[in-house]
N, C-alpha and C positions, 0 to 999 in steps of 0.2 A: 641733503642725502638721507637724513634719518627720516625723515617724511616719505621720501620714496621708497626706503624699505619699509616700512610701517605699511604705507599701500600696498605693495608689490604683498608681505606678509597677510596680509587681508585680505587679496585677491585669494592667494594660494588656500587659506581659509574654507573662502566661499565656496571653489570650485571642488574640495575637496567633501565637501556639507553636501552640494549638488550632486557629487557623482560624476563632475564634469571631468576628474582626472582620478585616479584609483589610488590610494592609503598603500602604502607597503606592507605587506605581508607582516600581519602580529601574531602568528598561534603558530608557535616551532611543536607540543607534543598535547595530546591530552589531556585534563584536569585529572586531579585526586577521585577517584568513584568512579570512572568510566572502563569498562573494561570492551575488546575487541573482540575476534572471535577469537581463542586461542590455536596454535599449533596444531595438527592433525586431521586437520578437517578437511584437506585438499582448496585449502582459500589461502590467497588467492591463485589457482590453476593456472598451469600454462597455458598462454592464449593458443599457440598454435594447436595443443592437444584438443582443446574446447573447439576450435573451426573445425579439424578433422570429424568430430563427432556431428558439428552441424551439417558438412556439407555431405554429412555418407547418409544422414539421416539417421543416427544412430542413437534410437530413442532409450533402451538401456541403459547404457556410460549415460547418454545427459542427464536421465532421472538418476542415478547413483554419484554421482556428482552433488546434482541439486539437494538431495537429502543428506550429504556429508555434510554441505554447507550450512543446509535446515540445523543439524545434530549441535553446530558448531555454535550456531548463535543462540542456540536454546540451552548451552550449558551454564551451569548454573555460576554465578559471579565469583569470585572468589576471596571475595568477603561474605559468602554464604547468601546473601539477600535476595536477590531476584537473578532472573536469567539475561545475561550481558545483552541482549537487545533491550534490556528497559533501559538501560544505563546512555543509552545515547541519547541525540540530539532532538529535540521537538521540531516541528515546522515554526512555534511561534519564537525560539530559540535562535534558528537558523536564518529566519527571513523578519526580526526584527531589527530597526533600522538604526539604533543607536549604534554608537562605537563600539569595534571588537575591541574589549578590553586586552590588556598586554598578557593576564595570566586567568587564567578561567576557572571559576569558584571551584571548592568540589563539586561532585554531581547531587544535586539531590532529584528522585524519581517524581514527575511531576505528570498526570495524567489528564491532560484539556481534550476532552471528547467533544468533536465536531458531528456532521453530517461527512459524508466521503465524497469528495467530486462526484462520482457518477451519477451523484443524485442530484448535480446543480445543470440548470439549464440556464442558458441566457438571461432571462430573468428572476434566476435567485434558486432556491434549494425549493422544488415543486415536484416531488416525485411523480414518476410516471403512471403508476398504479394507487387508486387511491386508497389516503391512509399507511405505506410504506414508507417507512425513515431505520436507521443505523447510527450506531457509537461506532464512530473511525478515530483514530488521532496516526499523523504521520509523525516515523523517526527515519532521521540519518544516523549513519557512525560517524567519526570524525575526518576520516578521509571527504568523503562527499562535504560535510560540515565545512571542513573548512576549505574546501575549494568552491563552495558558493561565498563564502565573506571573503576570502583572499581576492577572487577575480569580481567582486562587488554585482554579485549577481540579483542580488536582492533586491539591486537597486533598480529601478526604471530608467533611470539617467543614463545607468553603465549600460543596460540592454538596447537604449537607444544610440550608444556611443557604438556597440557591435555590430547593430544595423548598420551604421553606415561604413564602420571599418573592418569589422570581422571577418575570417578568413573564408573568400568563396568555399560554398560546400560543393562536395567532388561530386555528389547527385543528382543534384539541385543547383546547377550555376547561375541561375540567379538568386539564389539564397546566400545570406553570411550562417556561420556558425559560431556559438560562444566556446571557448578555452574547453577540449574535451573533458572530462573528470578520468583520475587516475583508477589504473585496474582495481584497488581496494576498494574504490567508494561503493556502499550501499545502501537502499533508500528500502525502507521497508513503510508499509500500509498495513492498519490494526484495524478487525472488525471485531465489535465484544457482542454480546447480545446482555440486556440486563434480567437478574435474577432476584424476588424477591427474598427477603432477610428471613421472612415467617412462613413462608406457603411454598406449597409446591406451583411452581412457572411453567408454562409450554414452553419448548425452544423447537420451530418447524429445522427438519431434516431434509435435506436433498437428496433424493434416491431417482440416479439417471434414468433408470427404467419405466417410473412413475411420471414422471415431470419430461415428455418429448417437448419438439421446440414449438412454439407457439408464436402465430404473427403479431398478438400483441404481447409477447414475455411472459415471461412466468415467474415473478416475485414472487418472495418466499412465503408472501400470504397467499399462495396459492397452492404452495405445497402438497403433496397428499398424504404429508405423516409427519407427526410432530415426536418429541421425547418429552418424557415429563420429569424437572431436573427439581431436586427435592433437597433442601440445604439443611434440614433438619434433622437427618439421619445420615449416618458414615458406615452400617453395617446393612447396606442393600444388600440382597440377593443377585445374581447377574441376571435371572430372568424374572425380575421385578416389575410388572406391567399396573398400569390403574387408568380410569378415565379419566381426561381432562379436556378442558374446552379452552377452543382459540378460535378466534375472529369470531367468535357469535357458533362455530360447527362442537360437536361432541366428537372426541376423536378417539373407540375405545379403548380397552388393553394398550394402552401408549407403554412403551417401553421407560421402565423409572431410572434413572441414574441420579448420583450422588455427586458433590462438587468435587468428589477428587478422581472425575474424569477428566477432568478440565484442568488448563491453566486456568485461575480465577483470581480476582484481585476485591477487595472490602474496599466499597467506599465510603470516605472520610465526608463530614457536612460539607465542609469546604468545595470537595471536586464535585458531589451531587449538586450541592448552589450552581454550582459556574456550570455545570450540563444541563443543569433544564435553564438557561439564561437561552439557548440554543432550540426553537421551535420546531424544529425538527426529533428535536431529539426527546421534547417532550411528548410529541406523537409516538415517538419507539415507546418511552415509558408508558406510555397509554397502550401502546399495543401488546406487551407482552406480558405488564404488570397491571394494567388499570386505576396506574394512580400515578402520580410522581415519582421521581426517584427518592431517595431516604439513605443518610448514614446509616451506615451496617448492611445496606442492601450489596451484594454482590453484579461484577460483570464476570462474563467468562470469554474468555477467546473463542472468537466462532470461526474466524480466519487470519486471512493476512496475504499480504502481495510482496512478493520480495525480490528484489530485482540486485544485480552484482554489474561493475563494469569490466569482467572481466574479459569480454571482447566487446569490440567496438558497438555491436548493435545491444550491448547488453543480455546478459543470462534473465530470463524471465520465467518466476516461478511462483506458482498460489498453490495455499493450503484451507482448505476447510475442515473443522471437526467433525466425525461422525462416528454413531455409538455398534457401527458392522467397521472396524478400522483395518481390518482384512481380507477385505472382499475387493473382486474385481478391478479393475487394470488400473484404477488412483492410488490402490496400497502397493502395486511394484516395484521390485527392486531396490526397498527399505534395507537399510543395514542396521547391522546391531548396534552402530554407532547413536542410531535415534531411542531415545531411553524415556521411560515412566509415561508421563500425559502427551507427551510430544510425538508418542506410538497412535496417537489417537485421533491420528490426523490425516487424510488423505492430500494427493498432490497431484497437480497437472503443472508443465510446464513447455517453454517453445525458448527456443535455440536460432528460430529463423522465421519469417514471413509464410511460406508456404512448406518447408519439410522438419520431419516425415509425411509424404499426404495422409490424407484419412483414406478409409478401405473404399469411400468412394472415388477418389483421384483428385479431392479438392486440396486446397490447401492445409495446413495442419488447425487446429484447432487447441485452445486452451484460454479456459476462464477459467471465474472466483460466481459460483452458486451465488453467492449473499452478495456479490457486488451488478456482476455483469448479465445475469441468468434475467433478469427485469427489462432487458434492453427491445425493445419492437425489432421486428423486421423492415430493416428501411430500404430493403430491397435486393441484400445482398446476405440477406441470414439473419436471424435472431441471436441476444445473447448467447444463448445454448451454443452456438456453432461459432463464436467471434473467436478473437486472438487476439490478448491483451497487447501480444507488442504491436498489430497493426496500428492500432489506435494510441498508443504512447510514439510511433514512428512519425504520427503528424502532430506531436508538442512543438510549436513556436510561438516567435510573438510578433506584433501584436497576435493577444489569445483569439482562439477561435472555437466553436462548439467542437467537441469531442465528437456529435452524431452525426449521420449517421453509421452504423456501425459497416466496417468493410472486412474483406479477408482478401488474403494473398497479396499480390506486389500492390503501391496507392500509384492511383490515377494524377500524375504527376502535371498532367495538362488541364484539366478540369477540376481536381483537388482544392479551393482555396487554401488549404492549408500549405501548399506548396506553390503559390501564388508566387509573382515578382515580389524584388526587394523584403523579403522574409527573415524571421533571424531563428534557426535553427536550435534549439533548447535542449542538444543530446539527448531526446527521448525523454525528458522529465515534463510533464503538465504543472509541476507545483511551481517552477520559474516563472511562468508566464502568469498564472493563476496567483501566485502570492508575492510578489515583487512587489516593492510601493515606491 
């Protein structure tokens, strides 16, 4: 008998190692250092208020909405330190495969700069335009966090346990879906641009008017205006201009700002070591600095992708910086709730696949400049005119390329991404993409 349990124990082991059966739930509340968004920021919203707004097209409330919730995760911790989105969870945190421990260290901020999926293609991180690369690193907060270790989503095992068992999807019946994530979870995307420690940096600017759509994209080396950000003086003028050169062009009277227009972060040897380990990201360093990165050298937020589940297809919202941060239809409908650098941000966001249409009658449109603006026309629009959530609507697994880019309702008969036997990823790319 003691033999048989000892095996019967050993199986249970194995299968549990494999992913072949799922670990009970271990993380009841958040560690020590993690903070949420707090109170008042309209998070998390009623879902049925958030539909009404989707289904009337009602692009004010969504953007005042969206920038309550921008305000909310931008405030500052309260232990003084950073602003409570640094405080959550990394992708390599989330989707590492050792055991969820029973209680979770405190937080400490830890910053591993990647390349951003959009720059990966089937065979490896090969941007599309030559010589373009980005610092991304992805966070969750802890709701999302720990609804991917609780439902063992991490794992390959459990995503193939959902293929076969997972709840038909009401869209897509022949697709399964994995365990939805709860209305709090949210998954944010960081884009930094690097600055150097000693010199004044070009950082290119996206000015919609400059930059129309183009069939092969328009990377941000292609820009037609840069800022020239200068970390050696705190007492600029606002209409501070000088010349500087990017990509090999002279770009003159470039507008000068100082790093406290910016969120900006000092990097330590340690995090510069571990970012240029990342080939891509030494090509960013080469591109904006012409040399490696360096302790004491600066990143600044260039953007970010930030997505809520607060209705089923997800709230989908992006922010880029820029040094005109009240101009034209991306600074609307800001409340005084959004404060200091975080004013210095513009924002597009989508509520739905095709509404509000655009003034042509197409579906709606909303990207991220520094992510999606590089994308070709694959036949159905260039980045400039895509829709983040079209393309986060076809995340499954097994993964499949992200391109080409589409808008409006997905081709649910010809789509491979919505092929038989599919297992549906609520909209997340990083499931499929970083599961082991």
């Amino acid at each position: 008998m003691k033999t048989l349990k000892t095996l019967l124990f050993a199986m249970v082991v194995a299968m549990l190692a494999s992913g072949l059966i799922a670990a009970a739930p271990q993380q009841t509340g958040p560690p020590q250092g993690y903070f949420d968004i707090p109170p008042g920021f309209d998070f998390p919203a009623s879902k049925q208020t958030l539909e009404q707004y989707r289904s009337t097209g009602n692009l004010p409330a969504q953007r005042l909405h969206v920038w309550k919730v921008f305000a909310g995760m931008t405030q500052l911790s309260p232990d003084g330190k950073y602003p409570v989105f640094e405080t959550w969870f990394s992708e390599d945190e989330t989707f590492q495969t050792g055991p969820t421990p029973q209680g979770l260290a405190p937080r400490r901020v830890l910053r591993r700069f990647r390349q951003p999926n959009q720059f990966r293609t089937p065979t490896g991180f090969e941007p599309q335009a030559a010589g373009s690369a980005l610092l991304s690193f992805v966070l969750y907060n802890f709701a999302a966090y720990n609804h991917i270790r609780n439902n063992r989503l991490h794992r390959v095992s459990q995503l193939e346990g959902f293929l076969q068992s997972g709840t038909q999807d009401p869209k897509v019946p022949q697709n399964r879906d994995i365990p939805a994530f709860p209305p709090q979870a949210v998954s944010l995307k960081t884009v930094w641009w690097p600055v150097a420690k000693d010199k004044v940096t070009p950082m290119p600017i996206w000015d919609p008017d400059a930059n129309p759509a183009k069939p092969g994209g328009n990377d941000y080396t292609t820009w037609a205006r840069v800022v020239a950000v200068d970390p050696t003086r705190t007492d600029i003028p606002p209409d501070a201009a000088g010349d500087i050169s990017f990509m090999g062009k002279m770009f003159a009277k470039s507008h000068t700002v100082g790093l406290s227009a910016f969120y900006h972060v000092v990097l330590d040897q340690q995090t510069a070591s571990n970012a240029m380990q990342d080939p891509g990201i030494r090509r960013a360093a080469q591109i904006a600095l012409g040399r490696g990165l360096q302790a004491g050298d600066y990143t600044v937020l260039a953007g970010t992708h930030m997505t809520t589940k607060e209705i089923d297809d997800w709230v989908w919202a992006t922010f880029w910086w820029h040094d005109r941060p009240s101009d034209g239809p991306f600074a609307a409908d800001r409340p005084d709730l959004v404060k200091g650098v975080w004013r210095d941000y513009l924002m597009s966001d989508s509520f739905d696949l095709n509404l509000p249409r655009e003034q042509d009658g197409r579906p709606h449109v909303a990207f991220n400049p520094w992510l999606e603006a590089r994308f070709r026309d694959g036949g159905n629009g260039a980045g400039v005119v895509s829709n983040c959530m079209n393309c986060h609507n076809r995340a499954s697994y097994p993964g499949v390329a992200f391109l080409p880019i589409y808008r409006g309702d997905p081709d649910l008969q010809k789509d491979p991404a919505f092929g038989v036997r599919r297992l549906r990823t609520d909209f997340l790319w990083s499931i499929p993409d970083q599961s082991q």
